[in-house]
C-alpha positions as a Python dict, from the first residue, in 0.01 Angstrom:
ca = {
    (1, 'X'): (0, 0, 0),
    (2, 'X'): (-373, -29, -79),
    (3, 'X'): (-425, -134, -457),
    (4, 'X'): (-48, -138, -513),
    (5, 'X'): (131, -507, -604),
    (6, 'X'): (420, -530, -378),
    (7, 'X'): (705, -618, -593),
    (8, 'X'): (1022, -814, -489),
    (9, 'X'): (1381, -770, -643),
    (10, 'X'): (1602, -1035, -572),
    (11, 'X'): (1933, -1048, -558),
    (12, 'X'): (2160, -1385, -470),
    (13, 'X'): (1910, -1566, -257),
    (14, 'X'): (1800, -1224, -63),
    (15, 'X'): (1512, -1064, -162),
    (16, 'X'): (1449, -676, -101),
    (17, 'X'): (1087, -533, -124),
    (18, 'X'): (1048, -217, -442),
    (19, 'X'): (1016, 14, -136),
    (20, 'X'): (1355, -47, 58),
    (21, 'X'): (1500, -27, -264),
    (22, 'X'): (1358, 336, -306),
    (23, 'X'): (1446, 408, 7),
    (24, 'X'): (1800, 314, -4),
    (25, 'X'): (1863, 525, -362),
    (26, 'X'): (1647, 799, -208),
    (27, 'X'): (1934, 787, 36),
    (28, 'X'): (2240, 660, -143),
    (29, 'X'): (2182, 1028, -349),
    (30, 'X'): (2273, 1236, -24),
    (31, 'X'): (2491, 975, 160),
    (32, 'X'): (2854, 1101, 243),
    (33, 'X'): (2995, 687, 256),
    (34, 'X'): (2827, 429, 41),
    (35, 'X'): (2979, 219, 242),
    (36, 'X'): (2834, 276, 562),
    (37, 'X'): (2531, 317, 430),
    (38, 'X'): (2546, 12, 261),
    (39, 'X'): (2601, -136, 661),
    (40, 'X'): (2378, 33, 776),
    (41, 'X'): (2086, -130, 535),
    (42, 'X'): (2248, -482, 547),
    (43, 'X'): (2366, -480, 134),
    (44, 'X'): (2646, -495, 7),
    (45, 'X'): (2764, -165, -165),
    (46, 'X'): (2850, -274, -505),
    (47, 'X'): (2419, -373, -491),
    (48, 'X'): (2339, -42, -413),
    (49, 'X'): (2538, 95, -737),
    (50, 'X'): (2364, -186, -948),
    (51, 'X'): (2051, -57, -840),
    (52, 'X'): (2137, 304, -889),
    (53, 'X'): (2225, 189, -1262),
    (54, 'X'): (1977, -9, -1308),
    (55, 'X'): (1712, 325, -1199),
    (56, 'X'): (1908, 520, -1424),
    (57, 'X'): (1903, 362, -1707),
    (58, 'X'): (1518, 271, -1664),
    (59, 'X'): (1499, 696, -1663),
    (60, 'X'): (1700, 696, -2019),
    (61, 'X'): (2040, 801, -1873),
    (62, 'X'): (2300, 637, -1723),
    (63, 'X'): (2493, 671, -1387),
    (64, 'X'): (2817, 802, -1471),
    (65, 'X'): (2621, 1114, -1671),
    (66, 'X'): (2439, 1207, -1384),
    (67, 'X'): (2720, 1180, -1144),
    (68, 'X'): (2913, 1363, -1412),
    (69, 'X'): (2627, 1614, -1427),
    (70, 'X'): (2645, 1652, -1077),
    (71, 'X'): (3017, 1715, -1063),
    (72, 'X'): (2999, 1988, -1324),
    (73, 'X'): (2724, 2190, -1144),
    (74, 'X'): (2944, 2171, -804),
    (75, 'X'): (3247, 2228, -1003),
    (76, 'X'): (3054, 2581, -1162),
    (77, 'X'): (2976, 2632, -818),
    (78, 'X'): (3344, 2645, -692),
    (79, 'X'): (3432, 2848, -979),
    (80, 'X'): (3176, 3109, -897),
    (81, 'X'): (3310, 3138, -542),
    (82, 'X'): (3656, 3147, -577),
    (83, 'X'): (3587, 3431, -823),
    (84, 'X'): (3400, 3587, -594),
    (85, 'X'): (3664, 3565, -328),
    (86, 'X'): (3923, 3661, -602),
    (87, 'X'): (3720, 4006, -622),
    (88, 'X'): (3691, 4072, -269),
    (89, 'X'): (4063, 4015, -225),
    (90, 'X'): (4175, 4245, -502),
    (91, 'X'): (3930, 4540, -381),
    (92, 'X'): (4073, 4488, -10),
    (93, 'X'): (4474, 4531, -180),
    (94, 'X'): (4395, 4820, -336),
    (95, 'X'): (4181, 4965, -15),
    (96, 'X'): (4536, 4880, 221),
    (97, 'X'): (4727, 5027, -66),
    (98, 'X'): (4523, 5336, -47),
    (99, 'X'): (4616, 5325, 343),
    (100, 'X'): (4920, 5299, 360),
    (101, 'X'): (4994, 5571, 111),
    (102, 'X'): (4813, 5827, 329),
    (103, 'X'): (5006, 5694, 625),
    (104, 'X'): (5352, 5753, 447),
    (105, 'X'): (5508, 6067, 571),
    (106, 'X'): (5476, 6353, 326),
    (107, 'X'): (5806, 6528, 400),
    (108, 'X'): (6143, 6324, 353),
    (109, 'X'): (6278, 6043, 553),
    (110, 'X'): (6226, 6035, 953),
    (111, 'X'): (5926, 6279, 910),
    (112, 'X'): (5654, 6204, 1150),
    (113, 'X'): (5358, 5941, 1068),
    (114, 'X'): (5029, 6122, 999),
    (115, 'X'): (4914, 5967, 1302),
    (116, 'X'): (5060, 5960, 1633),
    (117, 'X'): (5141, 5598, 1790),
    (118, 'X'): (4940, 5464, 2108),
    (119, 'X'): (5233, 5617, 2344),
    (120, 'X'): (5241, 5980, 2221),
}
């Protein structure tokens, strides 16, 4: 850290160098568990979400808009999917449909299937 001051935050008696701080909100953005990441680093959780704040607002937003944010882009996400899956569902009814009609016998009931069975 060559012509860089090293700052120090403290927090209740402990004090955490600027770069483990980075470091743990560089991580606490992909982590699954706050919690065990929060073990992990030796902090206690509710200090990583004070720092995470605390970034946040320094950047001119706040926390709960850009987990909101984050939310509503995974929730678009979902919706995009499912309507994907919604399409490929309907086009594979109607392709069975379309099957089974040209298996249905063409001549009255008890008529033989257009195709023969694995035993004929």
């Amino acid at each position: 850290m060559q012509g860089e001051e090293l700052r120090v935050v403290k927090s209740r008696g402990k004090e955490y160098p600027d770069s483990f701080r980075a470091m743990a909100l560089e991580r606490l953005k992909s982590c699954n568990s706050v919690t065990g990441l929060a073990a992990e680093l030796g902090v206690h959780r509710r200090l990583l979400y004070k720092w995470r704040d605390q970034e946040s607002a320094a950047c001119g937003g706040t926390a709960e808009n850009s987990r909101e944010a984050a939310l509503e882009r995974e929730n678009a996400h979902l919706k995009r999917v499912l309507a994907e899956r919604t399409l490929e569902l309907d086009f594979f009814k109607g392709a069975l449909q379309q099957v089974e009609t040209r298996l249905q016998p063409d001549s009255g009931p008890g008529a033989k299937a257009s195709t023969p069975t694995s035993g004929e």
